[in-house]
N, C-alpha and C positions, 0 to 999 in steps of 0.2 A: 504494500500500500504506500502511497505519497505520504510525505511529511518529517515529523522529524518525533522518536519517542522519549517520554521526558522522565522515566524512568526505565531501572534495569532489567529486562525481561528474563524469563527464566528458560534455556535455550537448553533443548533438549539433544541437539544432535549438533550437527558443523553447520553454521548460517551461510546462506547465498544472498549478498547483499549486491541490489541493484542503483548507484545514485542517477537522478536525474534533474538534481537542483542543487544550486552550491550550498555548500555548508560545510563544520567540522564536523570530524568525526567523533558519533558519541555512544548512545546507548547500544544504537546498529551493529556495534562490532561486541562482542561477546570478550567477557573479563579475560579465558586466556590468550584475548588477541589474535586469536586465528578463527577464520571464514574460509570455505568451500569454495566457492566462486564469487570474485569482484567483479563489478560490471559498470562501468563508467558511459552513461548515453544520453547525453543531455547539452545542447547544443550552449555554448561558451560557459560552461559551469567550471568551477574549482571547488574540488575538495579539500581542505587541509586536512592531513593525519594529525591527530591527537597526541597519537602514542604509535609505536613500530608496528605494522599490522602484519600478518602470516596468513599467504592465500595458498591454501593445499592442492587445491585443483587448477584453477585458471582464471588469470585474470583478462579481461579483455577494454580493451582504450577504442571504443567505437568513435565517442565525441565529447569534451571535458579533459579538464588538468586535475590532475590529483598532484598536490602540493605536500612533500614529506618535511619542509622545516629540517630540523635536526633528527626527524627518526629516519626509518626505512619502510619501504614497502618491500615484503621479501617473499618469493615463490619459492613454494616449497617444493614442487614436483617439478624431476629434471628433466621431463620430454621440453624439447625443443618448444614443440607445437604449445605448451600451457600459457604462452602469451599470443594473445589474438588482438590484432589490430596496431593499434600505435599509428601515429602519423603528424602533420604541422599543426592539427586542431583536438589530438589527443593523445598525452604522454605526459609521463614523471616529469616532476618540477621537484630536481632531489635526486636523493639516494635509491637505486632496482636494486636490490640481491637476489640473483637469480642461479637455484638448483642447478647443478648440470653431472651428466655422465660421462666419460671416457665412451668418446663415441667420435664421427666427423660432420656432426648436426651444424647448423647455424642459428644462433642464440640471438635474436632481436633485444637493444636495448633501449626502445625507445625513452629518450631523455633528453633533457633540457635543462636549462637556467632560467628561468621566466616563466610568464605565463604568457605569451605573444607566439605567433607563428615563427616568428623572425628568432625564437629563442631556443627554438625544434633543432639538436644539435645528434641525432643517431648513433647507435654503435652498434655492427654486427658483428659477432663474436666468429669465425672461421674453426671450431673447435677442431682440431687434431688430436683427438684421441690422449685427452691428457689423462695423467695417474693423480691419483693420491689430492685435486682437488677437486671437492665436491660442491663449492659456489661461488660466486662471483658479485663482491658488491661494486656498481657501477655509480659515477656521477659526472660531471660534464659544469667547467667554470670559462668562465669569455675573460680574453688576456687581450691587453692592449699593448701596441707597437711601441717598443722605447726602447734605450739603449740596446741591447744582444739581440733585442727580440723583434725583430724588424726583417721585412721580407729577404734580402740579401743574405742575412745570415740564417735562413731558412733550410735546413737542409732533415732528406729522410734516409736513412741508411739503412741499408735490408741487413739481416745478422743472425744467424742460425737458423735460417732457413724460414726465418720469417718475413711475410708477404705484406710492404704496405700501399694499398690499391688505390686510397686518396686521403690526401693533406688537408684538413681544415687549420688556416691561418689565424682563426680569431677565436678558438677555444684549444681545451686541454682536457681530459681524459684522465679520472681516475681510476683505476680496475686493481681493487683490492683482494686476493684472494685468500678463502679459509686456510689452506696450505700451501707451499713450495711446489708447485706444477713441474711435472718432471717428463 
């Protein structure tokens, strides 16, 4: 149902929380902080996260910003496919930590710095079969040109056999992982 509930419900199973209007997050998401399936469809909405949320199943960014602040949004399940959608009018403003397997899948991260089109800043992950990590927390910061960091001293160097297929000049990329990827 629409709206927003104003106290704690008593949630019998994993919740499937659908937004379609901005707001934070509150009674909607259940005390251990983990939901079944996120669903974000509601044309220029923001969500602020509350608190770090855990979506077990899938989350899907059809239309709306979910805004993490200082927590996370983190998917628990490491298929590939558990994120659906993402795009310039819907995606993390913030922290993904996103599950992954030892597999050669491609791990969508849609993210951003903003809540603007212009702040839709992607990352796909090329997974190569890594060992020994099981997630990836992602986030995405806008740098500006000054001394070192100016197009001329712009340089991308490939290095153990790693593939970089394009340069964004005006952000930066951080990809923290649970362990030492080997």
């Amino acid at each position: 149902t629409n709206g927003q509930l104003t106290s704690a419900p008593v949630f019998l199973g994993a919740a499937n929380v659908v937004y379609r209007n901005s707001h934070a997050t509150g009674f909607e998401i259940p005390v251990t902080k983990n939901v079944n399936d996120l669903r974000i469809n509601g044309s220029g909405i923001e969500v602020t996260l509350s608190d770090t949320v855990f979506v077990n199943n899938e989350l899907e960014l059809s239309d709306g910003i979910i805004s993490t602040g200082a927590n996370i949004l983190a998917i628990n399940n490491s298929d590939a496919l558990a994120l659906v959608g993402g795009n310039s009018s819907s995606f993390v403003n913030g922290q993904l930590q996103r599950s992954i397997s030892s597999n050669s899948d491609h791990y969508s991260f849609p993210i951003g710095k903003g809540t603007t089109s212009a702040d839709y800043l992607p990352m796909l992950l090329m997974n190569d079969n890594l060992v020994t990590t099981t997630s990836l927390n992602a986030s995405v910061n806008s740098i500006t040109e000054s001394g070192n960091n100016i197009d001329n001293q712009l340089t991308a160097t490939e290095t153990g056999g790693n593939r970089y297929l394009n340069v964004v000049e005006e952000a930066i990329w951080s990809i923290q992982p649970n362990s030492e990827p080997t």
